[in-house]
N, C-alpha and C positions, 0 to 999 in steps of 0.2 A: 415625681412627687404627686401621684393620680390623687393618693389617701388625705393629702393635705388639700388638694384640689376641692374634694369632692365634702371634707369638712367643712372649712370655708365655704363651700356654697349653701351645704347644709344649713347653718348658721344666715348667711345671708338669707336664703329662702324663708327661713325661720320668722325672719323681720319683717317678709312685704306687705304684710297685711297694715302694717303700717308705716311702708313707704309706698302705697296707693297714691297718685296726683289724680289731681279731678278730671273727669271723663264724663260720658255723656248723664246728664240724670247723679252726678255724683258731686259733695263739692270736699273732696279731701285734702291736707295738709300733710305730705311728706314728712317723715322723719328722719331725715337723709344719718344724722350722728348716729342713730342707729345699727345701722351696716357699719358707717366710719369704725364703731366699737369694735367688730369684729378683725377690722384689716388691720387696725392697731395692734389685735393683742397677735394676728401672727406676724408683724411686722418688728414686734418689739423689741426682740433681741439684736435686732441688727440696725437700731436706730444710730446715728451718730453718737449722742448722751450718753449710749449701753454699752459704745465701745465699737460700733459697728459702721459699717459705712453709708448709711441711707440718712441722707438728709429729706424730715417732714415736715410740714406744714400744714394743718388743720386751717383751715380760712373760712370764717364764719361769715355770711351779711344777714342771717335771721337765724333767731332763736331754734335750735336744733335741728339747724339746714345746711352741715356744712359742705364745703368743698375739701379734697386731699390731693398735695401734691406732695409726688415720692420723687426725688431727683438720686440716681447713682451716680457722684462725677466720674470724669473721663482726664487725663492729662490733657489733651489736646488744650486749645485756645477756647473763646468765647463762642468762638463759629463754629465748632465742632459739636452738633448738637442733635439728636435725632426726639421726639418725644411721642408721646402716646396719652391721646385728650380723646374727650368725649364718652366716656363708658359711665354712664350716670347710673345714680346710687337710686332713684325711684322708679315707679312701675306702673305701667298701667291698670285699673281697676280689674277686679277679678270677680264674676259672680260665684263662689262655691255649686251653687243648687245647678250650675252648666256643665260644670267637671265631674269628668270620671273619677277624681280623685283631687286629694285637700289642696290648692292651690299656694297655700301658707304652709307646704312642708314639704322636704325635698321626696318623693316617690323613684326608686330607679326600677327598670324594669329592662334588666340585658342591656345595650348599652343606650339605651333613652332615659336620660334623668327631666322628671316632669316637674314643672313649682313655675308660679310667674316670677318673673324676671330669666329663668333659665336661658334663655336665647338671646331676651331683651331686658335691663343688660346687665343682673347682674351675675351671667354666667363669664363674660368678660371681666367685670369687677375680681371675679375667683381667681379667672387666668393670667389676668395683670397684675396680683397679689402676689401667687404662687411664680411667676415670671421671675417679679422683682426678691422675693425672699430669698431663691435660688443664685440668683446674680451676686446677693451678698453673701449667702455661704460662703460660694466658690474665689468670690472676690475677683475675676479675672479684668486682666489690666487692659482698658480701652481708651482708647485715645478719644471717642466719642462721649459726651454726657449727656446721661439717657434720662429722661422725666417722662415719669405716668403721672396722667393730671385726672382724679375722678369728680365728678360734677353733681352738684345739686341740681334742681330743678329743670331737667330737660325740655321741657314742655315749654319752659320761660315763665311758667305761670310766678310773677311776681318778676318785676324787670331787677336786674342786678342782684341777683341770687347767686345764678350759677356760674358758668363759664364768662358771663355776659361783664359780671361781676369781678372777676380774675382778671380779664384782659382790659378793662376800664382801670383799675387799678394798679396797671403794669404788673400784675404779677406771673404772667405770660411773657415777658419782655425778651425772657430768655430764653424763650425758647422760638424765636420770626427768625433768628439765622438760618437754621435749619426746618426737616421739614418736617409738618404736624402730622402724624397717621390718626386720622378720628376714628375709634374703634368703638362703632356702632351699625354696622350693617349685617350682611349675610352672608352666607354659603360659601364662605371662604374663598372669595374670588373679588377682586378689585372694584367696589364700584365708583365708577368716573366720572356721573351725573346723578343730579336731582330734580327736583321738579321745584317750581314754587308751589304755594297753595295760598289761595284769596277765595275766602266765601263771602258770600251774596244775597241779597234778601229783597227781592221785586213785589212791592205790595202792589194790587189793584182794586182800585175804587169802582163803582159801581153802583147800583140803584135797587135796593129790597123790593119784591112785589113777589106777588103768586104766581105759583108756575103755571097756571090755570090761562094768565095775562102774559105770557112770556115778553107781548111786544111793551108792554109799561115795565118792562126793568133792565138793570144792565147787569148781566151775569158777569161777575168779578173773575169766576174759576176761566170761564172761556177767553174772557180779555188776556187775565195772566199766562194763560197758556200761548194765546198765541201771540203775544208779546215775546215770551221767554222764547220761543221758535224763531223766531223773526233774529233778534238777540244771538241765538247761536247761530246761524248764517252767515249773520255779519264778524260774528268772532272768528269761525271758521273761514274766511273770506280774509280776512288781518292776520290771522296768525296760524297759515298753512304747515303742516310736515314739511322740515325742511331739512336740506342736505346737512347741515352739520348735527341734526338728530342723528342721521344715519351713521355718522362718519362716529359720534358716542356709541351707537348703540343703545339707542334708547328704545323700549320695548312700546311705550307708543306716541305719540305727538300731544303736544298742548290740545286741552280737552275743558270745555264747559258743559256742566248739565247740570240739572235739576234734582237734588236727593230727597226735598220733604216738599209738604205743601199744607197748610190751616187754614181755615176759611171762620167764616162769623155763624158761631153757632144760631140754630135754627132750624125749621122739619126739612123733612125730604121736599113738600111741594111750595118754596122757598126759595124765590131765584137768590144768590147769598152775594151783601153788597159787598162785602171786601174778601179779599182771597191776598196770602202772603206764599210764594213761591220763594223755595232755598234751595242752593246748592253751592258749589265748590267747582273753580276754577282750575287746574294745573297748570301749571306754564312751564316748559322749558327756559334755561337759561339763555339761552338766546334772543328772546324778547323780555322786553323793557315791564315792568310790572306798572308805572306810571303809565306809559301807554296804551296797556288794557286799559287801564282804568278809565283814560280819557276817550276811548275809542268807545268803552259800554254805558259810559253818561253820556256822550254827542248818540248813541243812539237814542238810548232813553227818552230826550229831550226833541229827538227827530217827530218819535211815537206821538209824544204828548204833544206835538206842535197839529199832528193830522190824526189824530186815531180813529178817525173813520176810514183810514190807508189799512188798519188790519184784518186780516180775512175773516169774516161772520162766520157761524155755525148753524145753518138752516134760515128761513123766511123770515125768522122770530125774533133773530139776535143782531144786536145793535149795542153800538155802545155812545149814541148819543138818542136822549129822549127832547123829540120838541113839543112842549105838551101845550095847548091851544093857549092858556090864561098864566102864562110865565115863563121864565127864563130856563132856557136848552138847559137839561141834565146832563153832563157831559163826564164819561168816563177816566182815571188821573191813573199814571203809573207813579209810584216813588221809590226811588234803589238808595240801599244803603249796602254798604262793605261792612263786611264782618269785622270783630275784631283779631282774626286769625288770620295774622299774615306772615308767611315763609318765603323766602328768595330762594328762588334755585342756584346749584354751584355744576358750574362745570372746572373740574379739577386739570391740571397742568400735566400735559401727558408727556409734555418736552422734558420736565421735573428729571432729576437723576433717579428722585427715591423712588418713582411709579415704575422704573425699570429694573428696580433692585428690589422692588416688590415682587413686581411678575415675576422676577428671577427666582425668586424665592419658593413664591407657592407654586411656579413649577417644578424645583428640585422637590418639593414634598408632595405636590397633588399630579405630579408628574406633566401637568398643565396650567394653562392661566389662561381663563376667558375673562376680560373685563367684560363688562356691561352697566346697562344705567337703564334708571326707572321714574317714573313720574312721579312715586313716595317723594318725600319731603323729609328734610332734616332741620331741627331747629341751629339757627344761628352758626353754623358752617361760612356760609354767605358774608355775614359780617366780619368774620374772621380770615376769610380771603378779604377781604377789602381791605383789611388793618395791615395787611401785609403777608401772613401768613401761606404756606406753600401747603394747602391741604391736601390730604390723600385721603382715601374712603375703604375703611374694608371691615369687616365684622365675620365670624365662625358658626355663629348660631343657623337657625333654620329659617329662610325666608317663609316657608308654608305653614309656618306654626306664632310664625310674627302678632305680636296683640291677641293671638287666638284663644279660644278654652284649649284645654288643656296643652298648654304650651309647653315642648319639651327644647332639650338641645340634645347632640350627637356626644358622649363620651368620645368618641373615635375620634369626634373634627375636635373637639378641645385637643385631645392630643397634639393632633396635627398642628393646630393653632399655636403649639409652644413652640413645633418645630420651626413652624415659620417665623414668627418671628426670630425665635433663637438664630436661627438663619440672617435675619435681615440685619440684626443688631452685629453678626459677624462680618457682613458683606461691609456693615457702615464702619463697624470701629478696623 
């Protein structure tokens, strides 16, 4: 059903420009019912009410933000359950004036079909429609009951929207027996880890004067710098590469650095008294994210207890002033955490399903390389906690991920029906 495929996405792509979530410099409001419209009218004839065998649920917690759960039952018992979560209905932000072509309309060109959401996700959304309408045509008898769950609000923006919402709710309940495949990654190969993500924001205080007098001021850019240096040493020092990376394959080890930096406007010859350093932390799952945390506030507070212990930059610089007729000017660091916080997952490789996965996309990609990446995935992590048996895998293209002109493979969608169609046969 490539034709049906490729409509459906047509139509999805059709809508991202208003299913946009906010992004940097943006503040947008998803309209997730939007797309929902689309998978309705091809789902329709085969709803239960139409005569057909797809039990749905539309589940709202904000006004035109919904969530869809498709369930095909199976004979089997309550524990006979395979499902498919995570393919969320919004997108990230698109500049037009960046792309080669309209971002808000499906462009194919041989087998590259371009439009955001194609990759991310909702070229999944297509193949999990087109999946599910297929299974009720043919009606075939499974002992397995199979649920695609599509999600509002990936990003989380608004707590108890999306999936967050679902399983607070119990309406995931039925589906912790068996195991959850979140179909939101890439290149059609299992992935088995993620990373957390924690960002950062190191302010440094400091003393205004002229750079004429460098020795009457405290340069804020220099403190924060070699502060946030000092800062990743010791993180690096706490939280080494370490063997169960490897044994993931994870492509690189927990990571802190520096991405922006503002300072207190003022001219060039202007030593500048405060300076604000950001950046973003990664963590593999295997370290504690409270533990960072407490590990880069006892440094923090080490700094500020001595900050004449940080290294100067020339004759001039200093970060305490004692000036003859009053009290020491003394240099302050302050860290605050972002409000962007992600737990890493390392998924269960003991699992039955991660072996009748590999089984799978090897019968069709005639291989299976898992791997794992220090990307991040919303609320995965919670959902392993609650109980759930997560598995990780997505068809789209990791190199065209968030990117301008975002495409997917027509050939790996293909492939992608085979596989699962595979999986869903090894399970039922």
């Amino acid at each position: 059903h490539e034709n049906r495929f490729v409509s459906l996405l047509r139509n999805l792509i059709g809508e991202a420009e208003h299913l946009q979530n906010t992004g940097v410099g943006t503040a947008y409001v998803p309209q997730e019912d939007r797309a929902i419209k689309h998978v309705l009218e091809v789902l329709a004839p085969h709803r239960k009410e139409n005569g057909g065998p797809l039990e749905i649920d539309h589940v709202t917690y904000a006004e035109g933000r919904g969530n869809l759960i498709i369930k095909y039952p199976g004979t089997g018992s309550s524990e006979d359950v395979l499902s498919f979560v995570g393919s969320h209905l919004d997108v990230v932000p698109a500049n037009p004036d960046a792309w080669n072509v309209d971002p808000f309309s499906l462009t194919i060109d041989g087998d590259k079909l371009y439009g955001r959401g194609t990759t991310d996700c909702l070229g999944h959304v297509a193949l999990m429609t087109t999946l599910f309408s297929q299974l009720a045509e043919l009606k075939p008898e499974l002992k397995t009951t199979l649920t695609c769950v599509f999600i509002a609000s990936e990003e989380a923006s608004g707590p108890g929207i999306g999936v967050d919402g679902l399983v607070a709710e119990g309406k995931l309940d039925h589906c912790k027996p068996g195991p959850v495949i979140w179909v939101d990654c890439a290149d059609s190969q299992p992935c088995i880890g993620t990373a957390g993500a924690v960002t950062w924001h190191l302010s440094a205080n400091g003393h205004r004067f002229h750079s004429g007098l460098p020795h009457k001021g405290i340069n804020a850019i220099e403190m924060g710098m070699e502060a946030v240096s000092r800062i990743q040493q010791k993180f690096y020092e706490c939280f080494p590469a370490c063997e169960k990376e490897r044994d993931y394959k994870f492509i690189t080890p927990s990571t802190m650095k520096p991405t922006q930096i503002k300072c207190a406007p003022g001219g060039l010859n202007q030593i500048p008294p405060e300076a604000t350093i950001s950046g973003d932390i990664r963590l593999t799952p295997f370290y504690d994210v409270s533990a960072l945390k407490a590990c880069i506030e006892a440094e923090v507070a080490a700094i500020n207890a001595d900050i004449e212990s940080l290294p100067v930059r020339g004759p001039c610089s200093k970060y305490v002033i004692k000036p003859d007729d009053g009290e020491p000017i003394v240099g302050h660091l302050k860290l605050e955490w972002g409000d962007h916080l992600l737990t890493g997952i390392a998924c269960d490789l003991t699992s039955p399903a991660f072996k009748l996965m590999c089984d799978s996309i090897k019968d069709v990609k005639g291989v299976a390389e898992p791997y794992s990446l220090t990307g991040s995935l919303p609320l995965v992590h919670d959902m392993q906690s609650e109980g759930f048996d997560i598995q990780l895998i997505g068809f789209g293209l990791m190199s065209t991920y968030h990117a301008d002109n975002e495409y997917c493979s027509l050939n790996d969608m293909k492939d992608a029906a085979r596989i699962l169609a595979t999986l869903i046969a090894k399970f039922a």
